[in-house]
N, C-alpha and C positions, 0 to 999 in steps of 0.2 A: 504493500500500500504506500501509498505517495505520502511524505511529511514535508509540511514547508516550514521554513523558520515564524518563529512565535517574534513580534512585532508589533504591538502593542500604538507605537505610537505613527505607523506609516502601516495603516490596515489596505486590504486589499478588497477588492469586490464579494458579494456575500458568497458566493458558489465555491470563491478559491477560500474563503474564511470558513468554510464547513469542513472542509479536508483537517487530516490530523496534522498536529500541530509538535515539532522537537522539542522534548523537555518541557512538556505541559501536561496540566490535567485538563482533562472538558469532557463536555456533555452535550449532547441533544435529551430538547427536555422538551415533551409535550401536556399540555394538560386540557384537555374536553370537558364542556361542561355541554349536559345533554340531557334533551328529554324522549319518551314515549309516545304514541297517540292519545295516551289517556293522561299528560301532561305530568308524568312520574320522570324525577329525578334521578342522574345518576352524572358520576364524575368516571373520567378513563383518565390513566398516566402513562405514559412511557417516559424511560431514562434510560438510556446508555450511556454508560459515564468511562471514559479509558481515565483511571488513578494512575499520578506521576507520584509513587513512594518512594521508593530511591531507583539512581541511573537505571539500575538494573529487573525492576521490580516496579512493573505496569499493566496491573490486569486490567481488562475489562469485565463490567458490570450490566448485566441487563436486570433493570426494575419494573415491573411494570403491574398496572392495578388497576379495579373497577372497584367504586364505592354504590352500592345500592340504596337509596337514603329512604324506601319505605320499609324496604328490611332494617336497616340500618347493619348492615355487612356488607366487612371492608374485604376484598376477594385479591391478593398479592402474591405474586410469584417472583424471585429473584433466582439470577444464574451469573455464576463468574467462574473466570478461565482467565490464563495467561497465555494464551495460544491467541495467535492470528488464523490457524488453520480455518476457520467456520468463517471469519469473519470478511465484508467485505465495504471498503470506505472509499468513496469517491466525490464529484463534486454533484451529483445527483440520488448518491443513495449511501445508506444505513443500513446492512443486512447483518442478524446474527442469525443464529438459531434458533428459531420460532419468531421470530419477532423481524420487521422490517419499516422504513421510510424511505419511501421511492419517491424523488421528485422530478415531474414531467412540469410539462410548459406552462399547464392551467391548473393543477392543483398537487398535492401533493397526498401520498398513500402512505396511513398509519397503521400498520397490523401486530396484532399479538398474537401468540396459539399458546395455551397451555392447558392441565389437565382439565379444572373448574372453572374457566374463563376464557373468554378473545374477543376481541372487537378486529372490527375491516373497515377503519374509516376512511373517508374521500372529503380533503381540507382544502376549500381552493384558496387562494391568495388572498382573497381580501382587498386589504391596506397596502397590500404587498411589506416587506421590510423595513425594520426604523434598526440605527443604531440607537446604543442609549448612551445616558452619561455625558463624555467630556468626546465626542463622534466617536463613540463607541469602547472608550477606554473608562475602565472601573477600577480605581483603588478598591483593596479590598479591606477596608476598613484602616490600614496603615498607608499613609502617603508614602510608599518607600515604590521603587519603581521594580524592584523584583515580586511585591503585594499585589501583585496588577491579573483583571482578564479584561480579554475583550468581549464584546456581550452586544448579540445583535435578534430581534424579533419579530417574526408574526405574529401581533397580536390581536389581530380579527378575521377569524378565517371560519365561512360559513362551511358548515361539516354535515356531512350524513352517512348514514351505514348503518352496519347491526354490530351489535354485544350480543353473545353470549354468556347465559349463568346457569353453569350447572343442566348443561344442553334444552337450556330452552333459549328461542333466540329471538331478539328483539329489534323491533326497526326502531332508531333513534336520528334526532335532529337535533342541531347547537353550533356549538361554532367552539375554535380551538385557537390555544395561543401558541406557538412553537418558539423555542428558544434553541441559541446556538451559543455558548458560552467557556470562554476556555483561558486558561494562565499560569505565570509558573510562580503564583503564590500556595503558602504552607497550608494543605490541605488541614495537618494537625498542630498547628497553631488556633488555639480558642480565638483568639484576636480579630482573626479573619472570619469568623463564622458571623454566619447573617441571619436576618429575619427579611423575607422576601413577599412582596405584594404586589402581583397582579391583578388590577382593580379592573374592572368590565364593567365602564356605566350603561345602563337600557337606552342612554341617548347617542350609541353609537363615537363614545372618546373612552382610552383605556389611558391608566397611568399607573408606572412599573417605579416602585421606589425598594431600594437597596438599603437595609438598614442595618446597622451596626450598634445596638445602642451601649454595648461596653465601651466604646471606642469614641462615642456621643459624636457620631461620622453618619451621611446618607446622604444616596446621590440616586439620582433618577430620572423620567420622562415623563413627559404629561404629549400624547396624541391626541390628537382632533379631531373634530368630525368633517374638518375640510381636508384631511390627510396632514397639514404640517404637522410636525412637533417641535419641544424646547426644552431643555433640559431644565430638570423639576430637584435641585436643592435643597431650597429652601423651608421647610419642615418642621415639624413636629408630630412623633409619634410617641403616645404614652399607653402602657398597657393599665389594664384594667383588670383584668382578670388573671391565674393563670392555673396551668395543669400537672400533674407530674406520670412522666410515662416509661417506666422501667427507669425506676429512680432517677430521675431526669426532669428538670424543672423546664416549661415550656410557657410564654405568654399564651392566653387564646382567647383576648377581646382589647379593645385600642379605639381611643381618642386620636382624630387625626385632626391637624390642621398646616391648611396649606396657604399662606396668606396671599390673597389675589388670582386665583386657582381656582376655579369654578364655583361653590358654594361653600370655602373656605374651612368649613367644620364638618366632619362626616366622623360616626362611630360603626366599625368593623364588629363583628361580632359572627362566631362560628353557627353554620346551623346545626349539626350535630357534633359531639367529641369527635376530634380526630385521630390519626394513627399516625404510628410509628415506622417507615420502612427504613432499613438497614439504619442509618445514622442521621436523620433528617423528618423532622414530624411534619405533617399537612393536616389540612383543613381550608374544606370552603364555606366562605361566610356571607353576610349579607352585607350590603353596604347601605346607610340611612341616613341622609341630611340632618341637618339642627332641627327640623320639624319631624323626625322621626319616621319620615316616606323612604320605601325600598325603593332605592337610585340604580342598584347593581349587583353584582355578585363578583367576589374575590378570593381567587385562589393564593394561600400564605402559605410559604413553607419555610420551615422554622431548624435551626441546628443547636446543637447540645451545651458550644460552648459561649453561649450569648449570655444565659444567667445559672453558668454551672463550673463551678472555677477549674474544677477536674472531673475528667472523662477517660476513662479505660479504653486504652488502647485496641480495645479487642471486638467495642463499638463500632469503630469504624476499619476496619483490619478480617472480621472475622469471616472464614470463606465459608460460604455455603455454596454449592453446587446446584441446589435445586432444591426450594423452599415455596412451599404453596400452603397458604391456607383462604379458609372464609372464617374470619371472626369477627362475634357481633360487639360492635362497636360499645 
């Protein structure tokens, strides 16, 4: 597979920024929020993440998940290897084993297969792509320039397909944000860990903020509904709430204010608990103005070392080859 050098501050087009990267970590990260004919909820995830742990020691991770929010079960399968054998990375596609992202001219193909679950989504372009941040360049919580990813997104992409759960299958409709993210900051450095919010207002603008609050650091995008965007700084995010999930402290609800940013004051809030996969918590919430109207829906996903001074190594280290379950949330 092709690697080009990691270059942070002289990026290239998005197609050659999707290829893997030397002496980086990254990820393709998708997240679907979807419904039913009878207007039933459900979230889809893919991650494939290639881990930079040392020179020599780079697996790849396939994540991938379907939330059912009238069951309320969370349906997760994870597969890692050190082999490139299965694997296949180009500037139009993601293939592992069981799991693929094919990108053709007008939309792009999201699929999963596993024992208790799969989806076959068809995501077209939308907005087509924004970079985010500083054109695309992301301290990750430390201004040090080896701290750094670049980080680029679809985040409006009308979606359709079927899920399957437990071989019954489902036609479903929504729309999907896909992200491409990569750098050669310390994966196990706490410092660096985020609390992450893709916001999806019902008026057609989404806004992606990067939050660090140990590091009292966040940087972000605010897109429009005329397609421009701006890079979205300025901030305030306080939690409210929070959870603990295999001994592991997690926010999961937040005061936001954005001053001069559409309706300035908005509170996030989960609609069911979330989960845990490998070393990274999610939940999708509601998103509600000062006047307390649902404005939107926001995918957050959360890591261990934001409000947790130490983390076991074994968190985010530990191989499983093939891990599936459905547990009720």
């Amino acid at each position: 597979m092709k690697q080009i050098p990691y270059d942070v501050n002289q990026l290239n087009d998005f197609d050659t920024e999707w290829l893997l990267h030397k002496k980086c970590s990254e990820w393709w990260y998708a997240t679907s929020i979807l419904k039913d004919e009878h207007d039933r909820l459900y979230t889809c995830q893919f991650t494939f993440l290639r881990m930079r742990l040392l020179p020599v020691l780079k697996p790849f991770i396939l994540m991938s998940a379907i939330t059912d929010f009238q069951t309320k079960k969370h349906y997760y399968t994870q597969k890692f290897t050190l082999s490139k054998k299965n694997i296949q990375i180009d500037q139009n596609k993601v293939v592992c084993a069981g799991a693929q992202v094919i990108k053709n001219k007008d939309n792009m193909i999201i699929e999963n297969v596993s024992d208790t679950f799969s989806y076959h989504l068809t995501a077209d372009y939308g907005k087509e792509a924004y970079w985010h941040c500083d054109k695309g360049k992301l301290f990750m919580g430390i201004e040090d320039e080896k701290e750094t990813t670049f980080y680029y997104s679809y985040t409006n992409m009308p979606t359709a397909g079927t899920i399957e759960i437990e071989g019954k299958k489902i036609d479903v409709k929504g729309s999907t944000w896909f992200d491409k993210q990569g750098g050669t900051f310390n994966f196990m450095n706490i410092h660096t860990h985020w609390e992450w919010f893709s916001m999806r207002f019902y008026d057609d603008e989404e806004i992606m903020l990067f939050h660090f609050p140990q590091q009292n650091y966040g940087d972000g995008t605010y897109i429009k509904k005329d397609r421009t965007s701006c890079r979205l700084n300025n901030y305030v995010m306080k939690p409210i709430r929070f959870t603990e999930k295999s001994g592991y402290k997690f926010s999961c609800g937040w005061k936001l204010e954005m001053p001069n940013i559409k309706d300035v004051h908005y509170t996030i809030m989960p609609i069911i608990d979330g989960q845990l996969n490998l070393a990274y918590f999610e939940q999708l919430c509601t998103i509600c103005d000062k006047d307390n109207n649902e404005v939107g829906l926001c995918f957050v996903e959360l890591l261990p070392g934001v409000y947790n001074k130490k983390i076991d190594g074994k968190l985010l280290l530990k191989k499983v080859d093939k891990h599936e379950n459905a547990n009720e949330i």
